[in-house]
N, C-alpha and C positions, 0 to 999 in steps of 0.2 A: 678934765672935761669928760661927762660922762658917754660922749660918742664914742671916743677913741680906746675906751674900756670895751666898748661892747665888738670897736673893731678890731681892735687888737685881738679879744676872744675870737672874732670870725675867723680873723690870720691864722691864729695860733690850730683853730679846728682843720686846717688842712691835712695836719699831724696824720699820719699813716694813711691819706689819698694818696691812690698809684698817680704819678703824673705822666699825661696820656699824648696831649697835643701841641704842640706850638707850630704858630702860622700868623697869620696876619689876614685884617681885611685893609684894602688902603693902608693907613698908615698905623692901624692900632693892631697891638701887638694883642694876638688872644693866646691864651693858655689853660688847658684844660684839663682840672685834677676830676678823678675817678675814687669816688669811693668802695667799699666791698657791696655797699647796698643803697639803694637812693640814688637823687640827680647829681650828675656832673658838676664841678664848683668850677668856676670861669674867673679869670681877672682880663680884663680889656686894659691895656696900658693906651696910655697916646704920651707918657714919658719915658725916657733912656730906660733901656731893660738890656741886659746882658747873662747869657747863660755863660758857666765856668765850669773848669775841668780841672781843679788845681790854679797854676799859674796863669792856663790857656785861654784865654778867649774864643769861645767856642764859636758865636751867636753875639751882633749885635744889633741893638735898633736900628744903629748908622748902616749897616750893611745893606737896608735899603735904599740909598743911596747910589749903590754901586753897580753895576752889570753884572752877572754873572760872565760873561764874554768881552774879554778885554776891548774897548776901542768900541763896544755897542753904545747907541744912544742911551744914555741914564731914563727920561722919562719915557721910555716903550717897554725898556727894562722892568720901569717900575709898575705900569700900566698891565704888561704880560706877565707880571709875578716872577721873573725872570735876574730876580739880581740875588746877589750873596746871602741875604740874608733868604730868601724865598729856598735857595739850594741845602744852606746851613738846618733850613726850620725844617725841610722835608728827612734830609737825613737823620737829624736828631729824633722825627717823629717815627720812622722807620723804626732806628735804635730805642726808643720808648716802644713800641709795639712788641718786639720782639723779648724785652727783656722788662722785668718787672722793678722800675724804678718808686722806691715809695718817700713819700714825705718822711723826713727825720726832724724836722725841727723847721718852724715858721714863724716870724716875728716880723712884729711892725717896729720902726725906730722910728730917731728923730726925725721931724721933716715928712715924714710918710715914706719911709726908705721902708718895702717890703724886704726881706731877702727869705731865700726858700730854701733847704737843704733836701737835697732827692738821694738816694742811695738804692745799689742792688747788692747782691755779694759780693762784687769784684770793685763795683766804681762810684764815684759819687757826682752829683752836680750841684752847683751852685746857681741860683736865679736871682738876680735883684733887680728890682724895680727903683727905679729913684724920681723921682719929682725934681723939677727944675725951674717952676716956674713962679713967682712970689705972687700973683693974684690968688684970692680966696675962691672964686669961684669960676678958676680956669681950674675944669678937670684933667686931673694926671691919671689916676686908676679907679677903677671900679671891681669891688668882688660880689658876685652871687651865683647862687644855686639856680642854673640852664631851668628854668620853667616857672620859677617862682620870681612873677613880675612885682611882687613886694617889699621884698628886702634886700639894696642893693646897698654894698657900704662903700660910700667913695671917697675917694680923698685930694681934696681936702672938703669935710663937712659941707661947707657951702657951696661947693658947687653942683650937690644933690638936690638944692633946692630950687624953687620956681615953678 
């Protein structure tokens, strides 16, 4: 299919963007690569995403779920940006600020599985996006460049359209 060529090159073009932010609006996971020159590249997830550290689970979607404050209500939690995942996203965007993590390598798989390889001298991280849901045009993720309302590549195909 000739989308998935042209997305897969978008993927693949993250290659050496520093990656800069992870956070969330609501429920969608954003992440925000940086390149040396030009606009910020974004993926909006609304499927399972999990950052890694080796074996670690750093960061996961599900963590919004959770309180940061044991025994806290879960939806005030999630309402105040206040659960695990919100604590996890800030640190790690901290640790991105401070240290220059760059793309080593991005691919699209089967299913729409993004996975993202980030490294600095010392460490590396692992990001995958995965899709979970079998309708064609329930979107899982979206990739485009912060300004440019034209080219957004999402996946799965049909759920760009309408």
């Amino acid at each position: 299919m000739w989308w998935m060529t042209s997305m897969a090159q978008a993927v693949q073009a993250l290659a050496g963007m520093r990656l800069a932010v992870i956070r969330r609006i609501v429920n969608l996971v954003i992440v925000v690569f940086r390149p040396d020159e030009g606009a910020d590249h974004t993926i909006h997830a609304q499927c399972s995403f999990r950052v890694l550290h080796g074996d670690v689970i750093l960061l996961g979607s599900r963590d919004m779920h959770w309180p940061q404050v044991h025994g806290a209500d879960r939806d005030e939690a999630f309402e105040n940006l206040a659960t695990k995942y919100d604590s996890q996203a800030e640190y790690l965007t901290s640790t991105l600020a401070e240290r220059d993590f760059r793309v080593s390598a991005a691919g699209l798989g089967p299913g729409g599985l993004v996975t993202v390889e980030a490294a600095d001298e010392t460490d590396s991280l692992r990001l995958e996006f995965v899709p979970e849901t079998s309708g064609p045009k329930v979107e899982s993720w979206r990739l485009f460049a912060l300004g440019d309302s034209d080219e957004h590549h999402v996946y799965p195909e049909a759920a760009g359209r309408d």
